[in-house]
Structures are given as C-alpha cells and as structure tokens.
C-alpha positions in Angstrom: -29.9 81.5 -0.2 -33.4 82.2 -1.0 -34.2 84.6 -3.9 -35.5 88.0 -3.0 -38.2 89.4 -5.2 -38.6 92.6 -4.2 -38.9 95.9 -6.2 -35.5 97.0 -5.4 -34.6 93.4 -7.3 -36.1 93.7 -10.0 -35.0 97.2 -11.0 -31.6 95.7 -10.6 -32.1 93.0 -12.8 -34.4 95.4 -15.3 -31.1 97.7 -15.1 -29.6 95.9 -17.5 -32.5 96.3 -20.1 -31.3 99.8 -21.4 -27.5 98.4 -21.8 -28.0 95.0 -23.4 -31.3 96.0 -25.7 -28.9 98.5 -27.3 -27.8 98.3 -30.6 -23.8 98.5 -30.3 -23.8 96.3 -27.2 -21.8 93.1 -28.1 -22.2 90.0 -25.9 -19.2 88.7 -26.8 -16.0 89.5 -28.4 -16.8 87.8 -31.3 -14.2 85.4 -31.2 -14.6 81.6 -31.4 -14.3 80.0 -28.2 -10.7 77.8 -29.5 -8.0 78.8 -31.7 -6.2 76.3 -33.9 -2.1 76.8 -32.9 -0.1 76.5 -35.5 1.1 72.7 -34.9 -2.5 72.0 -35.6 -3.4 71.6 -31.6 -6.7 73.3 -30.2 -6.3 75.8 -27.6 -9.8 76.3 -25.7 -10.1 79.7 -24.7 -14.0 79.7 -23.9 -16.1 82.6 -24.7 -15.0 86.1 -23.8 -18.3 87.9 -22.7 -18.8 91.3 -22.3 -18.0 93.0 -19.1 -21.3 93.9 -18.7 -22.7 90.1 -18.3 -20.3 89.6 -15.3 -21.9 92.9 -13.9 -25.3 91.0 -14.3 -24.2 88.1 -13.1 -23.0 90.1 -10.0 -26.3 91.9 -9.5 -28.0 88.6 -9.6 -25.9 87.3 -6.8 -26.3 90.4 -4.3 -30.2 90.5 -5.1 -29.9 86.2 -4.2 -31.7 85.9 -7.5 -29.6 82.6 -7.9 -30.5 79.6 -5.9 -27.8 78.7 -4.4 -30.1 75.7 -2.0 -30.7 72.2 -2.9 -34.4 73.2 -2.8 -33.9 74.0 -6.8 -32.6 71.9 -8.9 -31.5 73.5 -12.1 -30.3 70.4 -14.2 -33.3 68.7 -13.9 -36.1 72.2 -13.9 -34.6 73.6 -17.4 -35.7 69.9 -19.3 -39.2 69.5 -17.4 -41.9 71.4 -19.1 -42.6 75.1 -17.3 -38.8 75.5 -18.2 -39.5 74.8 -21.6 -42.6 77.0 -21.8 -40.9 80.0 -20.6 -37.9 79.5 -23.3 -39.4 78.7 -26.1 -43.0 80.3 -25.8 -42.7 84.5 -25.9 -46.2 84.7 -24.8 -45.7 82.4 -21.7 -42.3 84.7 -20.8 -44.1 87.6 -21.3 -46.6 86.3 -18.3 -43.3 85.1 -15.9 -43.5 86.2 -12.5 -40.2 86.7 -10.9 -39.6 84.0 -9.0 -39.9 81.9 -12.5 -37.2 84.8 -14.1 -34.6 84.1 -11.0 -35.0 80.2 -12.0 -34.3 80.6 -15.6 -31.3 83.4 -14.5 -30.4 80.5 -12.3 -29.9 78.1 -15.3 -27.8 81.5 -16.9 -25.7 82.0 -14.0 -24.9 78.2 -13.5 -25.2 76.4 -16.5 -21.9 78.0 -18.2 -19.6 75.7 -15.9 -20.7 72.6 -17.4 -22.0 73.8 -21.1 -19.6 75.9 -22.7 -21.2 79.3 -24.3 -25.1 78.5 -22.9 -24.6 81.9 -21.8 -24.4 82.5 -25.4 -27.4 80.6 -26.0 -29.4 82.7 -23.8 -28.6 86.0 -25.5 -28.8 84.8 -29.4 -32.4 83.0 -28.8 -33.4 86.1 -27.4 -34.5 85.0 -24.1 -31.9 87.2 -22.0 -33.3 90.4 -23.2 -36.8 88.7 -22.7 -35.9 88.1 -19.1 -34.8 91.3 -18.7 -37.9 93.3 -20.6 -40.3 91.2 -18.3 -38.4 92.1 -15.0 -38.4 96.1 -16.1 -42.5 95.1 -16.5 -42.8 93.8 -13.1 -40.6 96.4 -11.7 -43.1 99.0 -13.4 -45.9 97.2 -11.8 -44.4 97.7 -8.5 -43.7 101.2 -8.4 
C-alpha cells in the first residue's frame, strides 16, 4: 500500500494531538516490561501501552500511512541521515511534510516487533507528539 496524504489523513493522524498532548494521558502503564518470579526467573511481559496507541496505530493503517511495499525500507531509512534529521532536529520536524511523518510513523508502527518498547522511545523523546503537532499543522494548512 501506498500512503495517502490527503486532508482527511492528516486530521486523523492530528486527532490524536488533543488526547496524547494532555497532561493525565499515560503512554504506558507504567510497569517494567519483565517481572522477576519468585524462583528468581524473568517473565517478559513487554510494555503495556495505552489503548489509545493501538487506536493510532489503527488509524495509521486505514489512512495507509504505513508502507506496507518493499519500495520503503524502514531498517535501513531510520539510520541514514533525513531520518536522523527529523528525530533529533525540532526545527527540521517542525518543516516535515507528510509523506516524511508516515515514514517515521512507519518506523513507530513497525519497529516494536523487533525492538522491544521503541514505541516507548518515540513518546519519551518527544518526537510522537512532534509528529503529531506537525500533522494538525499541515492539516490546518489544508483546510
């Protein structure tokens, strides 16, 4: 599937702005992702997200604003260097145009299946709710 980057999209991604930027919202439960057992064994558990980031999640699939084609490939864009602009530069996010937000939402939606808690990564650093300010931007500019 090819992302769509339509307004309708991006108001569904920017839907999540209000939700997530607010101050009681809790991406996780708080709990660490394994628990010792008493015999002193490790029981993985991963993280326990919010029910809110599989609604996301689920938007971003139904808008196709994760590549799901072998044209992208995510491993290798999140290490080269437009990746690392747009994660570690707020200025450079702040200029993203959307096809650049559904590749990083691309590394969210994905990357969780082989890196335990990068979902996790995204929210504490910030960039999630970055991603999601510059989507309710571009949606704004569409109207």
């Amino acid at each position: 599937m090819t992302p769509q980057y339509t307004p309708e999209a991006l108001r569904a991604v920017a839907a999540f702005l209000p939700v997530m930027s607010d101050p009681a919202f809790r991406f996780t439960d708080g709990q660490p992702p394994a628990v010792v057992r008493p015999d002193g064994g490790i029981q993985m558990r991963g993280y326990a997200y919010d029910p809110q980031v599989g609604r996301l999640l689920r938007t971003l699939d139904e808008v196709q604003w994760v590549h799901g084609d072998d044209g992208f490939q995510w491993p290798e864009w999140i290490q080269g260097d437009e990746a690392r602009s747009l994660r570690d530069d707020p200025a450079a996010l702040a200029q993203a145009s959307a096809p650049q937000l559904a590749r990083l939402l691309t590394v969210f939606a994905r990357q969780e299946r082989f890196n335990d808690g990068s979902r996790l990564g995204f929210w504490e650093s910030g960039l999630l709710l970055g991603i999601l300010r510059r989507a309710a931007e571009l949606a704004d500019a569409a109207d």
